[in-house]
C-alpha positions as CSV (number, residue, x, y, z in Angstrom):
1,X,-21.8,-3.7,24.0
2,X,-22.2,-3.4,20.0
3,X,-19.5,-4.5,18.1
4,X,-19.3,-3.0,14.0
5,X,-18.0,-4.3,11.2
6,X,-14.6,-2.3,11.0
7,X,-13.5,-0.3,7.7
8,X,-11.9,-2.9,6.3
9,X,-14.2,-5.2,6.3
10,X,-17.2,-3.0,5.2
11,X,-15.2,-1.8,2.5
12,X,-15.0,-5.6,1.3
13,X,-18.7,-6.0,1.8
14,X,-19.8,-3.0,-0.7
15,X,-17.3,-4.4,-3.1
16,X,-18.5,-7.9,-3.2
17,X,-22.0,-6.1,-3.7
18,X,-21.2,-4.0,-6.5
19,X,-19.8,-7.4,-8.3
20,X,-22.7,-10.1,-7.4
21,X,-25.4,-7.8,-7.4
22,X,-25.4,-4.4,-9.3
23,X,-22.9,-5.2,-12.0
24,X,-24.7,-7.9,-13.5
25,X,-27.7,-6.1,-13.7
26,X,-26.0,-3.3,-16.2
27,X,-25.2,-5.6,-19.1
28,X,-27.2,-2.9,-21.5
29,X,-24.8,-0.5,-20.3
30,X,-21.1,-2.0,-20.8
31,X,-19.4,1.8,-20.0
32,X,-21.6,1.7,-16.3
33,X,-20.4,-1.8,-15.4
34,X,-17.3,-1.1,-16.0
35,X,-17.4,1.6,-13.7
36,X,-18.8,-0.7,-11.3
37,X,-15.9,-3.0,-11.3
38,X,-13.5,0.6,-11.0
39,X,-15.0,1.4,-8.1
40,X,-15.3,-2.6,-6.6
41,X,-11.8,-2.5,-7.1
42,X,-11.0,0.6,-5.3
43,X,-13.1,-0.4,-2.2
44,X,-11.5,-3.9,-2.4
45,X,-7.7,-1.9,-2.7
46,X,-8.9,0.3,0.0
47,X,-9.7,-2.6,1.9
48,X,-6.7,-4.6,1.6
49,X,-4.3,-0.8,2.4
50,X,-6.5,-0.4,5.8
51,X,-5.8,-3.9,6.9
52,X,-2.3,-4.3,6.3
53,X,-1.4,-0.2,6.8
54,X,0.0,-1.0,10.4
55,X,2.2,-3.9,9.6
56,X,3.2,-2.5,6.1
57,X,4.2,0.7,7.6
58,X,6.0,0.2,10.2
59,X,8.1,-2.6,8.3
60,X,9.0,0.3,6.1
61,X,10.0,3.0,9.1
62,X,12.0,0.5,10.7
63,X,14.2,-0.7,7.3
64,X,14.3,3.6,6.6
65,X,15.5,4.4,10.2
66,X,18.2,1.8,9.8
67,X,19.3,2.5,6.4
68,X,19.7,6.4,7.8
69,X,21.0,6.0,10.9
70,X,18.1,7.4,12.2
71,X,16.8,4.7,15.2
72,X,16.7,7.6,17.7
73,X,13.2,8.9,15.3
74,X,9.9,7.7,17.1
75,X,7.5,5.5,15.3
76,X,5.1,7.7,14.3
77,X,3.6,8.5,10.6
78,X,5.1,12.1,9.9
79,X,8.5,10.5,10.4
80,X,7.9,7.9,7.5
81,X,7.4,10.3,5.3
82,X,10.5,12.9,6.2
83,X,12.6,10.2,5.7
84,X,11.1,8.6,2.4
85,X,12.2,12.1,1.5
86,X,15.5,12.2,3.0
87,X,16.4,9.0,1.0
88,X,14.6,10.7,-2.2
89,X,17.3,13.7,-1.8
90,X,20.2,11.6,-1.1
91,X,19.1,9.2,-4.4
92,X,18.9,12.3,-6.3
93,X,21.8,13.9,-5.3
94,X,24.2,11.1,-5.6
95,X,24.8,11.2,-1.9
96,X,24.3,7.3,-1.7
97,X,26.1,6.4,-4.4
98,X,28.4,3.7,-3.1
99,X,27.2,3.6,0.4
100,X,24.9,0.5,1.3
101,X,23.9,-0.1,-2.0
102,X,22.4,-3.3,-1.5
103,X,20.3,-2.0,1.8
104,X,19.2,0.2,-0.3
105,X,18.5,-1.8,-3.1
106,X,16.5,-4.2,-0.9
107,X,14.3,-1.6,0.7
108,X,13.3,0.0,-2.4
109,X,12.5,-3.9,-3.6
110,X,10.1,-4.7,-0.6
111,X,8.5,-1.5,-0.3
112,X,7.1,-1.2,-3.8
113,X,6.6,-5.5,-3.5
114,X,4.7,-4.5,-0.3
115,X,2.8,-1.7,-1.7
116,X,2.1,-4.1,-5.4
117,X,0.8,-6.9,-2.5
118,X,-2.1,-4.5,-1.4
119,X,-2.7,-2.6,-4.7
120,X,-2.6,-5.5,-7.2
121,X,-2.0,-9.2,-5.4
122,X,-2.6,-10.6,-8.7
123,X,0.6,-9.3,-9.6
124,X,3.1,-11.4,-9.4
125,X,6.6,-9.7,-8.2
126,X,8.8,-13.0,-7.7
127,X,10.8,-13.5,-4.8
């Protein structure tokens, strides 16, 4: 049996490529290399969001379930996202005002730390 390099982990490689060995080689033409280092970036961002996807999103599924009172919902991927809009609506609407504020409060914080983590782990979002 073969085994591949996953996504993840080719996605690094063409990243670490771009960088070390066609970005150097466009010095003439700053606007190009800077290109380069966009699209490094993205592969590396790409990278990091297919590694960590399972872990990040499930963390998130299981604070919205509890915060919504919605444990019976499976697991699954469409679920996330009709309740990241159910808790949009009830922001919006003022229907959480005053009701587990600091749940709330503290899964708006990790989610968007979570999301920072794979999108920019330079960035430093305290603890």
């Amino acid at each position: 049996m073969q085994t591949r390099p996953d996504q993840s982990t080719l996605l690094e490689a063409l990243g670490a490529f771009l960088l070390s060995e066609i970005s150097p080689k466009l010095e003439a033409d700053k606007a190009l290399q800077f290109r380069v280092l966009i699209a490094a970036n993205l592969a590396s961002m790409v990278s990091n969001e297919l590694r960590t996807a399972d872990v990040r999103l499930s963390a998130e599924l299981g604070r919205l379930k509890t915060l919504l009172g919605r444990e019976d919902l499976s697991d699954e991927l469409p679920n996330l996202e009709l309740l990241n809009r159910r808790l949009a609506q009830e922001l919006r609407s003022g229907a959480r005002d005053g009701v587990d504020e600091a749940a709330t409060l503290d899964h708006l914080l990790k989610t968007a730390k979570e999301t920072l983590e794979v999108t920019n782990p330079r960035f430093d979002v305290g603890d």
